[in-house]
C-alpha positions in Angstrom: -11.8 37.8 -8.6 -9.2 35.5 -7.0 -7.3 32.5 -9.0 -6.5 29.6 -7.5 -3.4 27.1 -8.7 -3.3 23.6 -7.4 -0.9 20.7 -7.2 0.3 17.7 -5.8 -2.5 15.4 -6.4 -1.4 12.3 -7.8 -1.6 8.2 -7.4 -0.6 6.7 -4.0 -1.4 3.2 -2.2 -4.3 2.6 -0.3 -2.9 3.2 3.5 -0.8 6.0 1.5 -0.3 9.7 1.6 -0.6 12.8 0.1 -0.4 16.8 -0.1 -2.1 19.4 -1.9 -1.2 22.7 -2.0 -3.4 25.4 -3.6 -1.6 29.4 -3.5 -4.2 32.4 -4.3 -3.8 35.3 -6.4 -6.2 38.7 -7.1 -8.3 39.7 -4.8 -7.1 38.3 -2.1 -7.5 40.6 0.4 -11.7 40.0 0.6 -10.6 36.2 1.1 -12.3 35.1 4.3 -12.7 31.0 4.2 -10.5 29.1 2.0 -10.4 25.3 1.8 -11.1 21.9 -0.6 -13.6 20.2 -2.3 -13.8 17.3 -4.0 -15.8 15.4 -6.9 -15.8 11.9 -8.3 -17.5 11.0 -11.7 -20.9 10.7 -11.5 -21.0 12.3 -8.3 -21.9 15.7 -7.0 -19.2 18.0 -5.5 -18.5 17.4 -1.8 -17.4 20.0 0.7 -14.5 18.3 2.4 -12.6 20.9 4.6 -12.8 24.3 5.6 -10.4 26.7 7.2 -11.0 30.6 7.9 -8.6 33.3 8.3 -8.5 32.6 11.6 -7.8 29.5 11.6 -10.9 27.8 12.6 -11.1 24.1 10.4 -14.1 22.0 9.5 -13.7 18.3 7.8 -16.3 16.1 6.6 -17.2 13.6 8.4 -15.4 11.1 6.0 -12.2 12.3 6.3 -12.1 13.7 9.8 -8.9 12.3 11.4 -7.2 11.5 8.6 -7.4 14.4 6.4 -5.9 18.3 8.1 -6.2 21.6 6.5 -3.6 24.1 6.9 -2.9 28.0 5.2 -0.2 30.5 5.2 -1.9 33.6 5.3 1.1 35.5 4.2 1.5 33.1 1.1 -2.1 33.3 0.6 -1.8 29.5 0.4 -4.2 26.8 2.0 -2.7 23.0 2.0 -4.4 19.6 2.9 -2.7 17.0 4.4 -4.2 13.5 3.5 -3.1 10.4 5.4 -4.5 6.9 5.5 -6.0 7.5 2.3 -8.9 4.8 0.7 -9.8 4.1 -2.5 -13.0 6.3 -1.6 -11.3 9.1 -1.3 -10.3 9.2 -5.1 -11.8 12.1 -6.5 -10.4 15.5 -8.9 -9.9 17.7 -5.6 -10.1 21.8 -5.6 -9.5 24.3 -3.8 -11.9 27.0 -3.5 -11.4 30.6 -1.6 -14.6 32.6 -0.1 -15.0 36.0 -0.3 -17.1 38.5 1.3 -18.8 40.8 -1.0 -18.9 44.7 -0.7 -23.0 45.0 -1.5 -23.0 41.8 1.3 -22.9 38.0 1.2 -19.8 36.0 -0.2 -18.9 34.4 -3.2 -16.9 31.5 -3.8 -13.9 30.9 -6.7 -12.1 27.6 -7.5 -9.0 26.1 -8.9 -8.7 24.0 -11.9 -8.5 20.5 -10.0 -5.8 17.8 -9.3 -6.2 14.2 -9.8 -6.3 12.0 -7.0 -6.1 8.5 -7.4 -6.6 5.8 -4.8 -5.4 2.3 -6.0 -2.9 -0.7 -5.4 
């Protein structure tokens, strides 16, 4: 299993900015994706961006341009950059960390969450 501590979620300005940080511990040597999603009461969880081992990064549409997704593979640590944020975008965000299973297929693990809040 791998656990997953988040922070630096908070409350910022519309037009504002912030940046999440989320470090990995366990089993981290099966880790093969790692990255964030995002949910908003009464919503369903949302995939917002992706980032392999390679460094190969995928964003939602709704955040593309404004959001980046970064890691430290030698901190085991995957960070998301959010600029230009909207009051859309306020959501409890986590990070999650994929990893490929011995008998096949992966399995994902997430943090606890940060609060981000959108609002003047």
């Amino acid at each position: 299993q791998v656990q997953l501590v988040e922070s630096g979620g908070g409350l910022v300005q519309p037009g504002g900015s912030l940046r999440l940080s989320c470090a990995a511990s366990g089993s981290i040597f099966s880790i093969y994706d790692m990255g964030w999603d995002r949910q908003a009461p009464g919503k369903q969880r949302e995939r917002v961006a992706t980032i392999t081992s390679g460094g190969i990064t995928n964003y939602a549409d709704s955040v593309k341009g404004r959001f980046t997704i970064s890691r430290d593979n030698a901190k085991n640590t995957v960070y998301l950059q959010m600029n230009s944020l909207k009051p859309e975008d306020t959501a409890v965000y986590y990070c999650y960390a994929e990893r490929i299973l011995i008998v096949g297929g992966a399995t994902n693990d997430w943090g606890q969450g940060t609060q981000v809040t959108v609002s003047s």
